[in-house]
PyMOL commands that place a pseudoatom at each C-alpha (Angstrom):
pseudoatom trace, name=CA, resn=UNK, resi=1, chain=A, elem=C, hetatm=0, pos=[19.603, 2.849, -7.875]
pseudoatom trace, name=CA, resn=UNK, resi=2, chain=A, elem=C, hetatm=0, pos=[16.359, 2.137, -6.010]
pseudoatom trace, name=CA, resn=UNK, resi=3, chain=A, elem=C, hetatm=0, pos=[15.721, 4.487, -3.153]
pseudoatom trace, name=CA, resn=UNK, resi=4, chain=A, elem=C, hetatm=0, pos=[15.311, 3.441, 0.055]
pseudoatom trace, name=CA, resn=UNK, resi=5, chain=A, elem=C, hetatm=0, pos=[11.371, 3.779, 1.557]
pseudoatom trace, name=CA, resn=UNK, resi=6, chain=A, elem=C, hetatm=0, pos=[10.689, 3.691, 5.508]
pseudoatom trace, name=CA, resn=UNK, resi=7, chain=A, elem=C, hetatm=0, pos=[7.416, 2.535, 6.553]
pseudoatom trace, name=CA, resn=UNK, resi=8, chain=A, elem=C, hetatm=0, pos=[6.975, 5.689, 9.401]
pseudoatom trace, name=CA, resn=UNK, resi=9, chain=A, elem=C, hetatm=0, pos=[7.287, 7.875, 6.051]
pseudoatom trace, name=CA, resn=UNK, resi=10, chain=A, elem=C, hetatm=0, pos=[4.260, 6.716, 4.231]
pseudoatom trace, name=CA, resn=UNK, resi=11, chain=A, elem=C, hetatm=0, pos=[1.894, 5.926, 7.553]
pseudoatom trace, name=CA, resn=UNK, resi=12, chain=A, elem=C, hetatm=0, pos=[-1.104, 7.988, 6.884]
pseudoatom trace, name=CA, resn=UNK, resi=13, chain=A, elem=C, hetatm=0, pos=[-0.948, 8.797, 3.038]
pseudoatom trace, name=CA, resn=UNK, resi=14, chain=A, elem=C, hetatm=0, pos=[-4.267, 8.219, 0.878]
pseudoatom trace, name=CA, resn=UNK, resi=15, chain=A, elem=C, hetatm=0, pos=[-3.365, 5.053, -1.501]
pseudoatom trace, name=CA, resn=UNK, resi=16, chain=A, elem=C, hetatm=0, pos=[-4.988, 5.316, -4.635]
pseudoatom trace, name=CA, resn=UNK, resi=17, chain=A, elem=C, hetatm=0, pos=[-4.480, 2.814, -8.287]
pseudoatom trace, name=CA, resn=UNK, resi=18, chain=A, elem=C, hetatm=0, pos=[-3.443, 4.245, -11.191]
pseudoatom trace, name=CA, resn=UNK, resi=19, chain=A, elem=C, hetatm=0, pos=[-6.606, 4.414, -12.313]
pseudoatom trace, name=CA, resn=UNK, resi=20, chain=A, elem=C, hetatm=0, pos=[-7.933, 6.496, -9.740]
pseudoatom trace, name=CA, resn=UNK, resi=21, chain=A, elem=C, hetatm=0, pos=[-9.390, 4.464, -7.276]
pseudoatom trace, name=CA, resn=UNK, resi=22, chain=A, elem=C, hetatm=0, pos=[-9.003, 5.328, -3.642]
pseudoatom trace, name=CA, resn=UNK, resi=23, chain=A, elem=C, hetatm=0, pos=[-8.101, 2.542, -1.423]
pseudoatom trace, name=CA, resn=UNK, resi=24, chain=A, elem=C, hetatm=0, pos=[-8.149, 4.039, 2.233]
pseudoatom trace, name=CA, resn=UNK, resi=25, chain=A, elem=C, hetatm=0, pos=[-5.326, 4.866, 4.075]
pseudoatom trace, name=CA, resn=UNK, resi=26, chain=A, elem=C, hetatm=0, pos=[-2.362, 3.291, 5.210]
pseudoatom trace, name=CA, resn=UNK, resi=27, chain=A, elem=C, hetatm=0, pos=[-2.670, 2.429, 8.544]
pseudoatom trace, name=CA, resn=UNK, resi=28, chain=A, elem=C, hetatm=0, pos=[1.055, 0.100, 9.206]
pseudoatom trace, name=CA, resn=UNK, resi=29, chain=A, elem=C, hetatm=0, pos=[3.303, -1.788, 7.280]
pseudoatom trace, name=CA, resn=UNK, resi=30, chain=A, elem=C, hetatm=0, pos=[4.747, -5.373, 7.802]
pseudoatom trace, name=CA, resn=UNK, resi=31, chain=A, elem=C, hetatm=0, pos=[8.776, -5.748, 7.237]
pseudoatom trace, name=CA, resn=UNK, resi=32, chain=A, elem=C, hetatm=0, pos=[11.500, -8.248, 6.794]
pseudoatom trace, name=CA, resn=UNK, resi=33, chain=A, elem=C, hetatm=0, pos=[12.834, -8.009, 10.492]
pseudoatom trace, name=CA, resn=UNK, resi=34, chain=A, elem=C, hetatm=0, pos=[15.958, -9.512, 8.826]
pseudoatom trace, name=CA, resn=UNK, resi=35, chain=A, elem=C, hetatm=0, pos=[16.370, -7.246, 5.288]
pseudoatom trace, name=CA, resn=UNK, resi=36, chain=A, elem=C, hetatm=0, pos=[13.938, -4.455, 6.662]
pseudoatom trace, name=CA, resn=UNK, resi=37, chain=A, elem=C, hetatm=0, pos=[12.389, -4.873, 2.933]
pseudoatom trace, name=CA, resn=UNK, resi=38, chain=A, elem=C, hetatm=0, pos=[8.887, -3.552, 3.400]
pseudoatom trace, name=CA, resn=UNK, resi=39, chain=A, elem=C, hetatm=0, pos=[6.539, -6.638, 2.472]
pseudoatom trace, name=CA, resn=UNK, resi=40, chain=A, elem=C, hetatm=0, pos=[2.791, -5.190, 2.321]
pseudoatom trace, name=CA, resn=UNK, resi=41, chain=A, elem=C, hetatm=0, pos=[0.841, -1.900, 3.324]
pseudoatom trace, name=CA, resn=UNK, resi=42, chain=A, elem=C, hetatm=0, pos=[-1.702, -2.365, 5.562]
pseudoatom trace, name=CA, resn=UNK, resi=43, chain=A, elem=C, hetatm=0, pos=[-4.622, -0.409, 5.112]
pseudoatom trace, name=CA, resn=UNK, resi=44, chain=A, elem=C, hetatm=0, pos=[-6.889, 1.710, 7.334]
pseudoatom trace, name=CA, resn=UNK, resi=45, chain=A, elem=C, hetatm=0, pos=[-10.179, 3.698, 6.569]
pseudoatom trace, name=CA, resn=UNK, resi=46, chain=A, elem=C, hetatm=0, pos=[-10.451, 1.285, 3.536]
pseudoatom trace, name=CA, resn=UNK, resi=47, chain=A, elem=C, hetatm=0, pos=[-13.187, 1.939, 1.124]
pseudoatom trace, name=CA, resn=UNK, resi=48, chain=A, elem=C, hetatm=0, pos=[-16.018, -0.605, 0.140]
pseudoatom trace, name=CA, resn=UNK, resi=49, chain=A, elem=C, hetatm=0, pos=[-13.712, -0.955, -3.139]
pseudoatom trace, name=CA, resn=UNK, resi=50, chain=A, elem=C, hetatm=0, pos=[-10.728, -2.092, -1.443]
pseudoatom trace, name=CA, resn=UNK, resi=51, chain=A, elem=C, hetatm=0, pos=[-12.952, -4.587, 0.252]
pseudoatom trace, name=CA, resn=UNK, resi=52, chain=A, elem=C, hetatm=0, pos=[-14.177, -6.307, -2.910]
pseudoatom trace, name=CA, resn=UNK, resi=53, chain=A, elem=C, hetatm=0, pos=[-10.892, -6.112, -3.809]
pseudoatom trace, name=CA, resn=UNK, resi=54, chain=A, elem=C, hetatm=0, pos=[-9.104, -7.026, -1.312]
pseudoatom trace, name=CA, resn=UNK, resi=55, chain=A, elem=C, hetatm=0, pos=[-11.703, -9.069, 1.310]
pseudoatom trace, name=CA, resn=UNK, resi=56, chain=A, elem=C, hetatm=0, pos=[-10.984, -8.664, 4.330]
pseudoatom trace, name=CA, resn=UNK, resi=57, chain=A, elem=C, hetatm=0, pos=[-7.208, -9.045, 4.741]
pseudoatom trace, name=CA, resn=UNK, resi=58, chain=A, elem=C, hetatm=0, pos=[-6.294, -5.558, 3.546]
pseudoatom trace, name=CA, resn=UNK, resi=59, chain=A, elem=C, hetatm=0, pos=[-2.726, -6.045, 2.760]
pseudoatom trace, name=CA, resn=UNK, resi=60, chain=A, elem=C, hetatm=0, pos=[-1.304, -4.972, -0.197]
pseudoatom trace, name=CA, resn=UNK, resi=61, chain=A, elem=C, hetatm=0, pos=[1.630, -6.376, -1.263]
pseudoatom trace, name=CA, resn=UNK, resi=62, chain=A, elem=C, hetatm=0, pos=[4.329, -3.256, -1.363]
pseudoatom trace, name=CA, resn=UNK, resi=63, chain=A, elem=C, hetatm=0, pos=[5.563, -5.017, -4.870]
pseudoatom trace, name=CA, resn=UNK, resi=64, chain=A, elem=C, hetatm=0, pos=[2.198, -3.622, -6.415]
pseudoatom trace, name=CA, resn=UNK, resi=65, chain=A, elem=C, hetatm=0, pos=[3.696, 0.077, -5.030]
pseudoatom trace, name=CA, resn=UNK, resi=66, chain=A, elem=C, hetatm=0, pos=[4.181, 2.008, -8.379]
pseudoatom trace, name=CA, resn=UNK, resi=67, chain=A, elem=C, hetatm=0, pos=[5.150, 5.192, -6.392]
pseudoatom trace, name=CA, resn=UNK, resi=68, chain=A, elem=C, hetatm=0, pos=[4.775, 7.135, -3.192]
pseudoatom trace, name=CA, resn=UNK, resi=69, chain=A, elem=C, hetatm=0, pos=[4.443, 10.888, -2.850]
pseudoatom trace, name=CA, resn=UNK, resi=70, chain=A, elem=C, hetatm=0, pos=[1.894, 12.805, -1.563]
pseudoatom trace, name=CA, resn=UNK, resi=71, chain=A, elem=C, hetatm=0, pos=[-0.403, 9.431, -2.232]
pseudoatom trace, name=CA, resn=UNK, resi=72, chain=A, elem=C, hetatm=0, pos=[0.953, 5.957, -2.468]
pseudoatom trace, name=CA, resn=UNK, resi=73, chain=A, elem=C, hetatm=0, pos=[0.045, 4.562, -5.923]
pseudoatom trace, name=CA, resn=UNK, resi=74, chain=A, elem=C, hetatm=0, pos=[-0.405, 1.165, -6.242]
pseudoatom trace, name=CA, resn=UNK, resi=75, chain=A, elem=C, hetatm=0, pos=[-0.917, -0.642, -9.396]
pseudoatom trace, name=CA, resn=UNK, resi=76, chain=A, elem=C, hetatm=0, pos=[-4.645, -3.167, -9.152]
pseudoatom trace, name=CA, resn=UNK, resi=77, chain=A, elem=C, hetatm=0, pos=[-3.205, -5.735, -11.885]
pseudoatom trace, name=CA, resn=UNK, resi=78, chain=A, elem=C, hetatm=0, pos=[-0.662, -6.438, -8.865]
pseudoatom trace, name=CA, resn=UNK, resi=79, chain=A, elem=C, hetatm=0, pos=[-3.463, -6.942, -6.676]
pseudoatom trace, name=CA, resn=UNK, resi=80, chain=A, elem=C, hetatm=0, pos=[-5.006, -9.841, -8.112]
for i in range(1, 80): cmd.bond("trace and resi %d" % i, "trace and resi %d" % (i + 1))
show_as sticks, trace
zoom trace
């Protein structure tokens, strides 16, 4: 059983990729209104990585989330 993630929990953590790269930090998140599914992390304090990455929406879709804990770790193959 999945467990459940609110957004206000995870508002301010470094993200970082499995690899190691940091990403900035997140700054809000964008929901289902309806489900309250979290849809994408939207970053703050983003590094000139997560730019090239990412250009200049910096969203990441929360199905790229591998795991949140003291960082939120997203997987970069889910990026692209």
């Amino acid at each position: 059983m999945e467990e459940k993630v609110r957004g206000k929990d995870i508002i301010g953590k470094t993200v970082v990729s499995k690899e190691g790269r940091k990403f900035g930090q997140v700054g809000d998140v964008t929901f289902d209104p309806a489900t309250g599914e979290l849809l994408n992390i939207v970053l703050t304090n983003p590094t000139q990585y997560a730019r090239n990455i990412l250009g200049t929406e910096l969203k990441i879709p929360f199905t790229a989330v591998v795991s949140i804990g003291d960082f939120v770790i997203v997987s970069e193959e889910d990026l692209v």
